[in-house]
N, C-alpha and C positions, 0 to 999 in steps of 0.2 A: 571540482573535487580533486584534492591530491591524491597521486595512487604512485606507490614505489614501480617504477617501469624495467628496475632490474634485481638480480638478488644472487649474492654469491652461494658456491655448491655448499659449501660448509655450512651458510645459516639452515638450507634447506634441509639441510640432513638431520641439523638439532631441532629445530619446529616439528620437524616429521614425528622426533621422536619424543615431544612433549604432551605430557598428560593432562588434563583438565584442569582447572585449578579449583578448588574445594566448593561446593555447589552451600551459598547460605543465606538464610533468607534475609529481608530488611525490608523496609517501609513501604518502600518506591514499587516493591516487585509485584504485578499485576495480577489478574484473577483471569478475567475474559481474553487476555491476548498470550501469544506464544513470547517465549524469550529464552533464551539458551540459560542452561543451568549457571554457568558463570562466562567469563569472556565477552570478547566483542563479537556483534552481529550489524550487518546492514542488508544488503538486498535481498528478498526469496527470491532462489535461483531453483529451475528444474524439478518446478512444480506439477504431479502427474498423479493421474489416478491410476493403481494396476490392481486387481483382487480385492475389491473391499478396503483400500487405504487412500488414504491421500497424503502423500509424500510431499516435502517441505524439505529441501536444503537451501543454505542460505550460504552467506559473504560472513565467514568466521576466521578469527584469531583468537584460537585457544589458549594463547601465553599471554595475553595482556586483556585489560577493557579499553583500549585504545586500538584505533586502525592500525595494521600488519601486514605480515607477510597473509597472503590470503588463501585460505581451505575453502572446501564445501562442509558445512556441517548439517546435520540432517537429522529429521525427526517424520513422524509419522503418525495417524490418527485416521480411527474410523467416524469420527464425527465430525471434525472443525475444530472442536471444542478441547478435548482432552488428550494432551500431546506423549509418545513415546519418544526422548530422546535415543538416538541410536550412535555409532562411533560415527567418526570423523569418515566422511565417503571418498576424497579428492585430495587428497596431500599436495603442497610444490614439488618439480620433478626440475630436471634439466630443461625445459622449457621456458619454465617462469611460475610464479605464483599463479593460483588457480582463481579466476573473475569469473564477471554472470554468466549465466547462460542457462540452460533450457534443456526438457527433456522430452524421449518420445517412445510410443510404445512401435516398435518395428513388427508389426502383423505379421507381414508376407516372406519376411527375411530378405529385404532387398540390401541389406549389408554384410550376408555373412556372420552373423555371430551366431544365430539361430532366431526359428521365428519367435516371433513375442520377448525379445530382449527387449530391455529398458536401454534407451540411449541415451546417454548425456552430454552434449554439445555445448561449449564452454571455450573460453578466452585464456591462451594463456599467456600471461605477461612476465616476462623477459625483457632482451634487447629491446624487442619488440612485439605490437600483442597480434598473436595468431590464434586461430581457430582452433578446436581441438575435441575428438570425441573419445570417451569412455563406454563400455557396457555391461550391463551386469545381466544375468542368467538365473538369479536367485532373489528377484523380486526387490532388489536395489539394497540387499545386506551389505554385496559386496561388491567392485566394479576395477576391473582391470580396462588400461588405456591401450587403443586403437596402436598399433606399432608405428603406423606409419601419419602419426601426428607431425605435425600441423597439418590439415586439412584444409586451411584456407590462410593465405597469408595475403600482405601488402607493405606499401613502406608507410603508410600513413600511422603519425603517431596514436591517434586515438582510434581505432578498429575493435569494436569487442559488441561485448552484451549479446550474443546472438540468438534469437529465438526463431524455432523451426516447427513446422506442421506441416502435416500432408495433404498437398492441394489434392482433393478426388478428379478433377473435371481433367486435367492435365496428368494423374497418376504418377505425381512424382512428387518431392521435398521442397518446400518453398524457407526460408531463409529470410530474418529482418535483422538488419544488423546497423548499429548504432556506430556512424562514420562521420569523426568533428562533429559541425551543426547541419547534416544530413540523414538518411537512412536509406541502406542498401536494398534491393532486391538480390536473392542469388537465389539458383532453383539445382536440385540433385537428383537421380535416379537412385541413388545409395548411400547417400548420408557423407561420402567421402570426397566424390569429385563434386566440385559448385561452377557455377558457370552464373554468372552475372547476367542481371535481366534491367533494372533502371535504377534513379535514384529520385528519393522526393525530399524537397526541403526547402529549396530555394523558394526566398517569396514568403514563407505557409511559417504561420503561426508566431511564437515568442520565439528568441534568439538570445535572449540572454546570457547561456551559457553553452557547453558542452551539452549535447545529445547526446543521451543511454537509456538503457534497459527497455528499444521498443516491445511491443506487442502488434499482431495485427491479428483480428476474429471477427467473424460473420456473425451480426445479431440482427432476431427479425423483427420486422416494422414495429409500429404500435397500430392494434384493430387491422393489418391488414397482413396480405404475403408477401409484402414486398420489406426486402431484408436491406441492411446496409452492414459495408464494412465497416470495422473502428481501428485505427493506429492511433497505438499508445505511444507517447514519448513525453521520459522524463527529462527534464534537464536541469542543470547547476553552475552557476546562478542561471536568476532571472525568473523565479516562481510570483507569483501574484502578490506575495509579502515579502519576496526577500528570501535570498538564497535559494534551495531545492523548492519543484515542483514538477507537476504532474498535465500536461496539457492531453488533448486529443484531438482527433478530425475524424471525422464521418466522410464516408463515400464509396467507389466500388473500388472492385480488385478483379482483375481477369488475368491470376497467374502468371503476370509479367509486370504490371507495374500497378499501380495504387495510387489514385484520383482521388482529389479533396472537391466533395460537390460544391462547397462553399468557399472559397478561396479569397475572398474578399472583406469576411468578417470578424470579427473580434475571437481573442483567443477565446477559446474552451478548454474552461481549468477542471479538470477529477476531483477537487478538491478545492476548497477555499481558505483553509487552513494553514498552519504556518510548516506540518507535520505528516504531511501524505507524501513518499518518494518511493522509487522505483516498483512502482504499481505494475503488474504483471500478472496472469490470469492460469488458472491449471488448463493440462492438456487434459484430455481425455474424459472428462468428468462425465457424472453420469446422467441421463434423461436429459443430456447436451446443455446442460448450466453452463454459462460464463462464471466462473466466481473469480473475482479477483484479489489482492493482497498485498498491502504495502508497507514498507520500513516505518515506522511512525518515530521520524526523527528530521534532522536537517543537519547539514552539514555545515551551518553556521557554528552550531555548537554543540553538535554530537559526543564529542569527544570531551563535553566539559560537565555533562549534567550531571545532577549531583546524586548518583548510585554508587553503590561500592562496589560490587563482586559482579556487577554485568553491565552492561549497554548493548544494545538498546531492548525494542519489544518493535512487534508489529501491528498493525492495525487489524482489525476483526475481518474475517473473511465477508466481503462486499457480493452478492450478484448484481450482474448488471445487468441492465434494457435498454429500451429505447422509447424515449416521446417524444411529442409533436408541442410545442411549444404555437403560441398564440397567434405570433409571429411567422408560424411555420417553420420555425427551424426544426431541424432533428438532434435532440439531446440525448447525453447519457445521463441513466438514474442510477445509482449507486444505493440498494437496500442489503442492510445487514441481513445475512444468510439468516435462513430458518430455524437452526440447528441454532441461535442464539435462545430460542424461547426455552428449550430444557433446562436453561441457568435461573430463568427464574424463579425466587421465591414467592411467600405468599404477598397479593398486592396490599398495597396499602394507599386506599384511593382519600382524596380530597373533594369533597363535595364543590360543583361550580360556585366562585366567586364573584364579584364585581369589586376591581380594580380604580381606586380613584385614590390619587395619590402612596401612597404606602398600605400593603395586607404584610402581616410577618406572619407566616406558619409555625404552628408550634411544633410536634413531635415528628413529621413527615419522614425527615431524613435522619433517623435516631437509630441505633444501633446495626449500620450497615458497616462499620468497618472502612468506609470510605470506598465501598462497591457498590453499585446499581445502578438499575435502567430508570429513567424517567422518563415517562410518555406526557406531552403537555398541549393540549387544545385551547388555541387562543380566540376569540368570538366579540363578534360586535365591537368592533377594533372602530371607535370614534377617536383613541388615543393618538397625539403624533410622535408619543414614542413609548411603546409595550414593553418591558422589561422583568429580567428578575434575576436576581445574585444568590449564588453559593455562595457560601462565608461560614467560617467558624470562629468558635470566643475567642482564637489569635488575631484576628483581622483581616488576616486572608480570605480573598474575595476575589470572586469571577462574575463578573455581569454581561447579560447578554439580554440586548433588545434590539427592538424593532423599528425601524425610522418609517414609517407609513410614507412620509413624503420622497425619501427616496427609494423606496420598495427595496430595502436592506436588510439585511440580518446582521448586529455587529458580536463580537467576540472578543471582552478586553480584558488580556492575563496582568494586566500589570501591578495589579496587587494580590497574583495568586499565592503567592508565597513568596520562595527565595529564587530570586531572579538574578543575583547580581553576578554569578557563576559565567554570566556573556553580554554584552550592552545590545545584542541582537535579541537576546530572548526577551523582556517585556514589549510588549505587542498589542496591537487590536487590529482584526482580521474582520473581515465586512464578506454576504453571500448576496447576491441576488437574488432578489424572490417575488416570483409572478404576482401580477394583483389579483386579490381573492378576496372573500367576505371571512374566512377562515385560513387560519394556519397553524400545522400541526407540525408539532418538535418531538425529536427522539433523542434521549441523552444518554450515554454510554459513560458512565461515570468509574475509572476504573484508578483510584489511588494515584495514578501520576498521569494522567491522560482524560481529556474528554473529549469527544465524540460527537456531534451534532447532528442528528438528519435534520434535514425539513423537509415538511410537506413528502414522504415518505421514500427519501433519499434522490429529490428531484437538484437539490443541491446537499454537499457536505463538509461543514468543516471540524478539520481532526488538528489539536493541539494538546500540547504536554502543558502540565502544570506539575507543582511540586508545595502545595501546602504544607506546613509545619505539620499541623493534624488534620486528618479528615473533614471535609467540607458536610458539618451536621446541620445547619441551618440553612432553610431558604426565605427569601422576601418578594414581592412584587410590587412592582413601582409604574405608575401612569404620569405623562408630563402632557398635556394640552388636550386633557379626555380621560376616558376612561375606557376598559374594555372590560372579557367575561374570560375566566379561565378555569377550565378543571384537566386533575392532574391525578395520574398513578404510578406509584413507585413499586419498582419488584427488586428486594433485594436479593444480592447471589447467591443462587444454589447451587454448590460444588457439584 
């Protein structure tokens, strides 16, 4: 990813003082996911639960829908679901443009601003990118910056994304901070001094690009007490299709460094999709949810898709877990938050069929507006490959099937619409998926985007499309067999 690494005092002073640019709707603009009224957006940064909200800023340039000089912009919501945008939280300062980072609720007042301040700890990019905290006192309206910024510096060119949590066992600030193709350890008694603990990366996972936006949280087993860490790390290139992606590792953490139990095996991707980036999780959330959230774009052609008045959106608020895999390994599952069932409308079920060569549905996906969920149970899978395409009377088409022989799920945009905006973006994107007598699909159909669980978000793949008009027809197709499938659609309820 290109990122401007300096920026004269003058532009800063004019960005500062630029206003939104005219909020208007169009085609593309989604139902189910967040997106800034206009401008550009990419990473959620300083995501935190305080009073009954969940707080959301992000990587904003208010003046253009292309990448910039870079804000915090921010919004807020007592559900997931339905977003307050709020002003601009983080301006550029004499430091540098404002990059990711992370927020936290300061309890005990171990930093002086007062207890229960929101902290927000953040990259700023300049000559060089240094560490940097903010905090507000008014439930994150408003946030004035630490005086004695940078908080954490170094000469290495790529240093940022910092994300921070309070280790209890050792009663102090733990720090994961995204450094070249590494991740730092640094630990705080008060959010300001750091002091360096280890580094992990060498050896461990994909390398394909730049390393950004980790995370690191405690989740607990599957069926027992025994819990594992997760480190998030996104990077660009080098995702599992090409440009941004989202890997992880399981293992423990004892407050000083961060052990991958499995060091030997194949990456583990968050994501299979061409459109999951800089995934990161809230702090504080409630009855101790992981929930996490990601940019739903790619930096192959971010800056080309074809929206007018905004770029981009994010992906649906995900919790995560943890299972046990056949094999024994320990996986993440990625299931759409709860708080997605209030969207839906009245269902609209399809009685189970049997698939032998070509079924076309008739009315199923008719006046949704090019929004809804579809839930789909596939059965008695004799077929060697289970399918079935979105499409409308333009010809735009999404098929997604199943290859039994290689226990695949595939995923092919290439005639979703209008693709030719980047020679990156027509695609087919493939999931692994355990062998079963049954497999269950969750589709998140939302106008410029779909969404794929399977098997109830044991994997996921999340891609953009851009159909001319709404995908109102579906079909299903069997090639060497036949299989059984029944299906319900809920369209969106505002």
């Amino acid at each position: 990813m290109k990122r401007i690494t300096s920026i004269c005092a003058g532009i800063i002073l004019l960005l500062a003082s630029c206003t939104t640019l005219p909020a208007t709707d169009e085609p593309y603009r989604p139902a189910y996911h967040f997106t800034p009224a206009s401008g550009w957006m990419n990473d959620p940064n300083g995501m935190v639960y305080v009073d009954g909200e969940y707080h959301l800023f992000y990587q904003y340039n208010p003046a253009d829908i292309v990448w910039g000089p870079m804000h915090w912009g921010h919004a807020v919501s007592t559900d997931l679901m339905h977003w307050t945008h709020l002003p601009v939280a983080l301006y550029p300062d004499s430091l540098g443009t404002i990059f990711s980072g992370s927020a936290v609720i300061d309890k005990e007042n171990t930093a002086g601003f007062g207890a229960n301040a929101l902290v927000a700890i953040f990259t700023s990019a300049g000559k060089s990118q240094t560490q940097s905290i903010a905090y507000s006192t008014d439930r994150g309206r408003t946030f004035t910056k630490y005086a004695g910024n940078p908080v954490l510096t170094d000469s290495v060119p790529d240093f940022r994304d910092p994300k921070v949590f309070w280790y209890e066992p050792l009663k102090r600030w733990t720090m994961i901070l995204a450094v070249g193709q590494e991740m730092r350890i640094y630990s705080s008694p008060d959010l300001k001094a750091w002091t360096y603990r280890s580094s992990f990366g060498a050896g461990q996972g994909a390398h394909g690009g730049v390393w950004e936006c980790p995370d690191l949280f405690e989740l607990p087993g599957e069926g027992t007490d025994e819990t594992r860490w997760v480190l998030l790390c996104n990077l660009n290139p080098g995702g599992p299709f090409g440009g941004s992606g989202t890997q992880y590792f399981t293992g423990t953490f004892d407050g000083n460094s961060f052990t991958n139990e499995a060091p030997g095996e194949v990456t583990k991707w968050m994501d299979w999709g061409k459109d999951n980036y800089a995934t990161v999780t809230w702090s504080n959330a409630p009855r101790q949810r992981r929930i996490a959230l990601g940019w739903m774009s790619n930096w192959q052609y971010a800056d080309k898709v074809p929206t007018q008045h905004f770029r981009s959106a994010n992906t649906v608020p995900r919790d995560l877990s943890l299972y046990r895999r056949a094999d024994g390994g320990i996986y993440l599952q990625s299931a759409p938050s709860s708080e997605l069932f209030a969207l839906r409308g009245k269902a609209k079920k399809q009685a189970a069929i049997t698939v032998d060569r070509t079924y076309n549905v008739g009315e199923l996906l008719a006046d949704t507006d090019g929004v809804y969920e579809l839930e789909m149970t596939l059965t008695d899978l004799t077929a060697e490959v289970a399918g079935f395409a979105l499409f409308n009377d333009g010809g735009d088409r999404v098929d997604c099937y199943y290859n039994q022989m290689e226990r695949a799920l595939y995923f092919d945009r290439t005639k979703s619409g209008p693709t030719a905006f980047s020679p990156d973006f027509p695609a087919v994107t493939s999931a692994p998926v355990e062998q079963g007598d049954t497999l269950s699909l969750r589709l998140l159909v939302d106008r410029a985007s779909i969404e794929l669980f399977i098997n109830g978000g044991r994997e996921v793949m999340t891609n953009l499309v851009f159909p001319a008009v709404p995908y109102n027809r579906i079909s299903f197709y069997a090639k060497g067999g036949t299989f059984n499938v029944s299906s319900t659609l809920y369209p969106y309820k505002p």
